[in-house]
C-alpha positions as CSV (number, residue, x, y, z in Angstrom):
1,X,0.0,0.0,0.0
2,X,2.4,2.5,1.0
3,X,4.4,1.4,-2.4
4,X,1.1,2.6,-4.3
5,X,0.8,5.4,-2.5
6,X,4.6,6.8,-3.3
7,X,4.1,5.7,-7.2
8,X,0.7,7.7,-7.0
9,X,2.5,10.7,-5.3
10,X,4.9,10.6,-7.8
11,X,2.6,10.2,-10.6
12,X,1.3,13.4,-9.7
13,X,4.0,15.8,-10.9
14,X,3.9,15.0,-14.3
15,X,0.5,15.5,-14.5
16,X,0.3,19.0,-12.6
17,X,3.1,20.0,-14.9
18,X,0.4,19.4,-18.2
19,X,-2.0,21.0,-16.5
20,X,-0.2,24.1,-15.5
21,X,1.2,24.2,-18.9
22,X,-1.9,23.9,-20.8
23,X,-3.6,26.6,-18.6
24,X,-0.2,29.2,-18.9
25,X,-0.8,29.3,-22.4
26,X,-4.4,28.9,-23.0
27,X,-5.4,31.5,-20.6
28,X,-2.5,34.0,-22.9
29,X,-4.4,32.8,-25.9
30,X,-7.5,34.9,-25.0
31,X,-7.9,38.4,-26.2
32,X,-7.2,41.8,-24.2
33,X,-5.2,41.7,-20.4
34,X,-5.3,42.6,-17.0
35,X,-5.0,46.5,-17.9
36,X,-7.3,46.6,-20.6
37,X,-10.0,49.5,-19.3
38,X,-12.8,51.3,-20.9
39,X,-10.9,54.3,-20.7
40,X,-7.2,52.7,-22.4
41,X,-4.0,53.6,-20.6
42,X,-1.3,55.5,-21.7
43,X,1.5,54.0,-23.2
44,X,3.9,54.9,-20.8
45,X,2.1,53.3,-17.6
46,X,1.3,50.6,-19.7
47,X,4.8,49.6,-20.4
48,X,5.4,50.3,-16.2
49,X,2.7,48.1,-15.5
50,X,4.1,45.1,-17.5
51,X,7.7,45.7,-16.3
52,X,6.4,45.2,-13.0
53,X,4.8,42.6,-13.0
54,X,6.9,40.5,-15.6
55,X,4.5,41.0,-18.4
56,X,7.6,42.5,-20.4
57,X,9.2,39.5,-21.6
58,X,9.0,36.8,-23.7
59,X,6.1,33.8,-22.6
60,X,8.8,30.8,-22.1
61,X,10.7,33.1,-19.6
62,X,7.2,34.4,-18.0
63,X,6.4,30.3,-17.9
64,X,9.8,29.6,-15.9
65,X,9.7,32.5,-13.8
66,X,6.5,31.3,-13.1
67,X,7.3,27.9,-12.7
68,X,9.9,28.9,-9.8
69,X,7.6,30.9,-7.6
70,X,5.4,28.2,-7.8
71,X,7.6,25.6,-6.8
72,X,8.1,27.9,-3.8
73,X,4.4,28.0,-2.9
74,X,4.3,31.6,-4.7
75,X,1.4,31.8,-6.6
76,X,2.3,35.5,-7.6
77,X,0.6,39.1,-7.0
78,X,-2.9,39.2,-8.3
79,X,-3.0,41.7,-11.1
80,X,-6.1,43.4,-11.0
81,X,-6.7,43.1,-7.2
82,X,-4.3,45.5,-5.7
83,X,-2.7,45.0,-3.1
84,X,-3.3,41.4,-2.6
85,X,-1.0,38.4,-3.6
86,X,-3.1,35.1,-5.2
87,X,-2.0,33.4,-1.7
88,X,-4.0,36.2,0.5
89,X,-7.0,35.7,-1.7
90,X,-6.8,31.9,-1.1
91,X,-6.5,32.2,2.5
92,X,-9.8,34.5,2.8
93,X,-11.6,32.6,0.1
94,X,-10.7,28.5,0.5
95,X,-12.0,28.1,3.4
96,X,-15.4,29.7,2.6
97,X,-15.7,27.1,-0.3
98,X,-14.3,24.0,1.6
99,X,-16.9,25.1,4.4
100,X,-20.0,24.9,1.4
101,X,-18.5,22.2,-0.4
102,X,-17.8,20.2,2.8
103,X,-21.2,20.3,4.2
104,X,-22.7,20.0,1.0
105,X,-20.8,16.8,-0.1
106,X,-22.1,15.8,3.4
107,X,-25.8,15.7,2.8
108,X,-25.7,14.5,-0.3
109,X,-23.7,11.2,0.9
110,X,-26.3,11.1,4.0
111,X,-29.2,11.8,1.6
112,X,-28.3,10.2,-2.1
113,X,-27.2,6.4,0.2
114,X,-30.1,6.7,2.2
115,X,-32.4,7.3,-0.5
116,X,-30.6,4.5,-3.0
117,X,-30.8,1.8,-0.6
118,X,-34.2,2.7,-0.1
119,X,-35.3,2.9,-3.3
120,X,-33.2,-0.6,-4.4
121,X,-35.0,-2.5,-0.8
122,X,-38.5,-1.4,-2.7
123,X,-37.5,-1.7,-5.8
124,X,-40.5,-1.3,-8.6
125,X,-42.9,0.1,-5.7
126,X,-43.7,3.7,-5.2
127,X,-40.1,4.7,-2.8
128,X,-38.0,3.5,-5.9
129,X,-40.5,5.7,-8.0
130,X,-40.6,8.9,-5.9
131,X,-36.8,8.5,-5.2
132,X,-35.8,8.2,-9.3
133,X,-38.3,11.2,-10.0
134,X,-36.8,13.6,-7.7
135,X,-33.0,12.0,-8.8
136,X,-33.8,12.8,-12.2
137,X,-35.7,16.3,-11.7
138,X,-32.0,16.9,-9.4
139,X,-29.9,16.3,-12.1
140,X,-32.3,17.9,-15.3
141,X,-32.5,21.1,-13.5
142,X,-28.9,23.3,-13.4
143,X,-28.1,25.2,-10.0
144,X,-28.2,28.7,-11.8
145,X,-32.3,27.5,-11.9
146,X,-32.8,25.9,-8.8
147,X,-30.6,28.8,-6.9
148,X,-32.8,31.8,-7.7
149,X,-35.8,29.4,-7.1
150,X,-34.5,28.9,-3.6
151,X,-34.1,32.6,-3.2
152,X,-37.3,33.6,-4.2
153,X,-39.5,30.9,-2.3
154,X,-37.1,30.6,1.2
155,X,-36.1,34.2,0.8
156,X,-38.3,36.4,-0.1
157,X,-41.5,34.5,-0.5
158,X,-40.9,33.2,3.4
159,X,-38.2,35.3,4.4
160,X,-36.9,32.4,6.0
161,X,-33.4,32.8,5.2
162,X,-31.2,35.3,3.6
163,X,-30.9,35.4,0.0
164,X,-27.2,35.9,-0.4
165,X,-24.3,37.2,1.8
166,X,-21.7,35.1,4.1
167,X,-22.4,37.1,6.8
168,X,-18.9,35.4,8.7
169,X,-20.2,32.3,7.9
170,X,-23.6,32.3,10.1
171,X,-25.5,29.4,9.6
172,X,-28.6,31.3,7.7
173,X,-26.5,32.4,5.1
174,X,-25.0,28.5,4.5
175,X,-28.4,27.0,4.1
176,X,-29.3,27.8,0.3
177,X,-25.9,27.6,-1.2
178,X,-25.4,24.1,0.6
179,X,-28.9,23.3,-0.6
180,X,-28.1,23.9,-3.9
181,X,-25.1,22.2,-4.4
182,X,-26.1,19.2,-2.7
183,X,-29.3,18.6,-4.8
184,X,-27.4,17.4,-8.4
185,X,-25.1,15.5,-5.9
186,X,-28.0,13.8,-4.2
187,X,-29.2,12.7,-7.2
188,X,-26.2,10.8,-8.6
189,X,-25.4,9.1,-5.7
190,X,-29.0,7.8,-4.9
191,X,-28.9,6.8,-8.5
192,X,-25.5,5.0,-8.5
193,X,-26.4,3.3,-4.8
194,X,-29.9,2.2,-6.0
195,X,-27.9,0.5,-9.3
196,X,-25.0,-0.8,-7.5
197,X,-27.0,-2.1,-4.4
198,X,-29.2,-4.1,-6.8
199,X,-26.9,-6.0,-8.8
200,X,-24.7,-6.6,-5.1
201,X,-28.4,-8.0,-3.3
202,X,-28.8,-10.4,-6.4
203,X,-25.0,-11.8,-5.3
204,X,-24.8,-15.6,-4.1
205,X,-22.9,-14.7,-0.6
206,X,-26.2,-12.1,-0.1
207,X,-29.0,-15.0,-1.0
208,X,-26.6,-17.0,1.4
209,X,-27.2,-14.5,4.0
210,X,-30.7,-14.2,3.3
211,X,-31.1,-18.3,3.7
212,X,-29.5,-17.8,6.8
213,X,-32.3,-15.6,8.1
214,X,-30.8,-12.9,9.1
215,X,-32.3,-9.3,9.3
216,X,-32.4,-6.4,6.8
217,X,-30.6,-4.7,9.1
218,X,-27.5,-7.3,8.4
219,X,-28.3,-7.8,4.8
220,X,-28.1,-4.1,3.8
221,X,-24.7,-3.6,6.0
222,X,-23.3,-6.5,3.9
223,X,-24.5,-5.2,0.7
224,X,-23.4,-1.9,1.2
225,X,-19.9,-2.4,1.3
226,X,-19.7,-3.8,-2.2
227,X,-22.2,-1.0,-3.6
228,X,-20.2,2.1,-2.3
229,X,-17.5,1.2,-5.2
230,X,-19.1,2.7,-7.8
231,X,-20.2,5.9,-5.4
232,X,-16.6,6.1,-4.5
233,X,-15.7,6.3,-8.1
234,X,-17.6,9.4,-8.4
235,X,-16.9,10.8,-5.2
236,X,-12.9,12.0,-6.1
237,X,-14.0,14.2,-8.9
238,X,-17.2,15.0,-7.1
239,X,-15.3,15.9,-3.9
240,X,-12.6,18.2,-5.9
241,X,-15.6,19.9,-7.6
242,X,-17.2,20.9,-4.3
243,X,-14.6,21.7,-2.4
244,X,-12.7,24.0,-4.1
245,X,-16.4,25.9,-4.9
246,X,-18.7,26.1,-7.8
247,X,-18.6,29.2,-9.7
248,X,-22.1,29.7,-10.4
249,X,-23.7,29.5,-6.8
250,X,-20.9,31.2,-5.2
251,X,-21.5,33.9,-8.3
252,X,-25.7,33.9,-7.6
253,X,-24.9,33.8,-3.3
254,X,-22.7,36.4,-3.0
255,X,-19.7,34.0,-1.4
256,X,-16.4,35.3,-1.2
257,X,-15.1,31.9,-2.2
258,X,-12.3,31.0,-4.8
259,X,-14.9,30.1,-7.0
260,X,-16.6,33.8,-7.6
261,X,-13.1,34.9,-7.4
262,X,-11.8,32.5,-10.5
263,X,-14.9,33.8,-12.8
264,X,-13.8,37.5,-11.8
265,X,-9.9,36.4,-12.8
266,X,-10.7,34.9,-16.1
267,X,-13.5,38.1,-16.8
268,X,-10.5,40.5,-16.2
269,X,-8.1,38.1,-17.3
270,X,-5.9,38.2,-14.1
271,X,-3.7,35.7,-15.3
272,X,-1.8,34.9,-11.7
273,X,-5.7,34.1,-10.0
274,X,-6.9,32.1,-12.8
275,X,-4.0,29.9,-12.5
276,X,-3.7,29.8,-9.2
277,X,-7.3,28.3,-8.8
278,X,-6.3,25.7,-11.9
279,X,-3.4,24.5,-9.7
280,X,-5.5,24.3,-6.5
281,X,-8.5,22.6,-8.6
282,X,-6.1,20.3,-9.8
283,X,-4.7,19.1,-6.6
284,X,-7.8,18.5,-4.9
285,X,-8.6,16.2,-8.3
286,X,-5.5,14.3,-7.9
287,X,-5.4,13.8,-4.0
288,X,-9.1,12.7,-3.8
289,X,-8.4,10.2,-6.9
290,X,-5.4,8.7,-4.6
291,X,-8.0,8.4,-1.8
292,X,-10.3,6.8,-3.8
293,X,-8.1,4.4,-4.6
294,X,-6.9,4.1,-1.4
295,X,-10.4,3.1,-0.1
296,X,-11.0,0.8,-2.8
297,X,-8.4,-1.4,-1.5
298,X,-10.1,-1.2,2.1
299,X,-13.8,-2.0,1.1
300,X,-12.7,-4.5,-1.7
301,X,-10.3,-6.9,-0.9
302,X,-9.9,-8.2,-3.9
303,X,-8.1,-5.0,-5.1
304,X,-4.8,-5.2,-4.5
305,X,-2.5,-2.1,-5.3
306,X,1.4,-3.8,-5.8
């Protein structure tokens, strides 16, 4: 195990390097900078503004210098919010989106299993219709939809909760955006449960349990431990997604989380901020792919990682 792990570790680099590569280049590709204004600059503050910030010479040496910082853990000065390095912004914004995502990937594993194994017990009844219904109306509808929906009906129709605003975090203000981001979430994972638990309750060692006489209780348990495979595939990407904040409900909430602050980088094509949230996006990918694996070994032992 610990073998796999260090080959997995390893394997990382390489693919961080493509990534960062791709998205150094790309993001130049686009047209207009960071100091393109409605009203233009002059040339001469222009040409001050590039010198200081690097901007002034040629890509491969902007990629290198790059590169360097960020083997440092320097993800550079944020060029169109002054004052503030890409680091600072992190630090106020990460944990605002880790909070969300975190509770968020929560209640969707609570809800989605609970609503699978429910709907794959009573399978062909009315749970395993209601549960599919509400699975597939989760995933059909997109969170920019079922966000201001939320506002308007909890907000301002009930004025039960606030319609946007962090508010340090209070837990009024956490309610909608969790809400929101757990439903598409909710709906995959009772879908892949309710599949996987099928197929594992038709297994011989489960109809052997079942001869046995033991009680649904025990059965489920059993079960359950060769059904979560297919939910844990999902959850590494999933995880990543959510914890490192989704751009449109931080965007429609008003969260200061990375996530509003990567669609304001790439608008005003801060090149440092965009980048920075690619690299941070990207680790959380690759580290929660390791842990998948990782607990694929531990429910299924007949994976076995060299």
């Amino acid at each position: 195990m610990l073998a796999f792990l260090l080959r997995r570790t390893a394997a990382m680099v390489p693919t961080l390097l493509v990534i960062i590569t791709l998205a150094f280049f790309l993001i130049r590709l686009a047209p207009g900078g960071p100091f393109d204004l409605d009203r233009p600059l002059d040339s001469a503050t222009m040409a001050n503004l590039k010198r200081v910030y690097g901007l002034d010479r040629s890509l491969p040496e902007q990629y290198l210098s790059y590169l360097r910082a960020l083997v440092g853990g320097d993800f550079g000065p944020s060029l169109v919010i002054r004052d503030f390095s890409v680091g600072e912004i992190f630090a106020r914004g990460l944990p605002v989106s880790i909070r969300i995502g975190g509770l968020a990937l929560l209640l969707a594993l609570i809800a989605g299993l609970g609503l699978g194994i429910a709907a794959a017990l009573r399978r062909n009844r009315a749970v395993d219709y209601l549960v599919m219904t509400v699975a597939t109306l989760g995933l059909s509808v997109p969170t920019f939809v079922t966000a201001p929906l939320f506002q308007l009906f909890f907000g301002l129709s009930l004025a039960w909760l606030p319609v946007g605003g962090w508010n340090d975090g209070a837990w009024r203000n956490t309610v909608l955006p969790v809400l929101t981001l757990a439903l598409p979430q909710v709906a995959v994972i009772a879908r892949l449960t309710r599949a996987a638990m099928i197929e594992t309750l038709r297994a011989h060692h489960i109809r052997t349990l079942r001869a046995q006489g033991l009680g649904t209780a025990t059965i489920v348990r059993h079960a359950l431990r060769g059904a979560l495979l297919p939910v844990l595939s999902y959850l590494g990407p999933a995880a990543a997604h959510l914890l490192t904040g989704s751009l449109v409900v931080e965007t429609i909430f008003g969260l200061p989380g990375i996530g509003r602050y990567f669609i304001e980088g790439a608008l005003s094509r801060d090149y440092t901020l965009v980048m920075g949230t690619v690299v941070v996006i990207a680790l959380f990918v690759l580290i929660f792919n390791i842990l998948v694996d990782l607990a694929y070994a531990l429910l299924d032992p007949r994976v076995r990682h060299g």
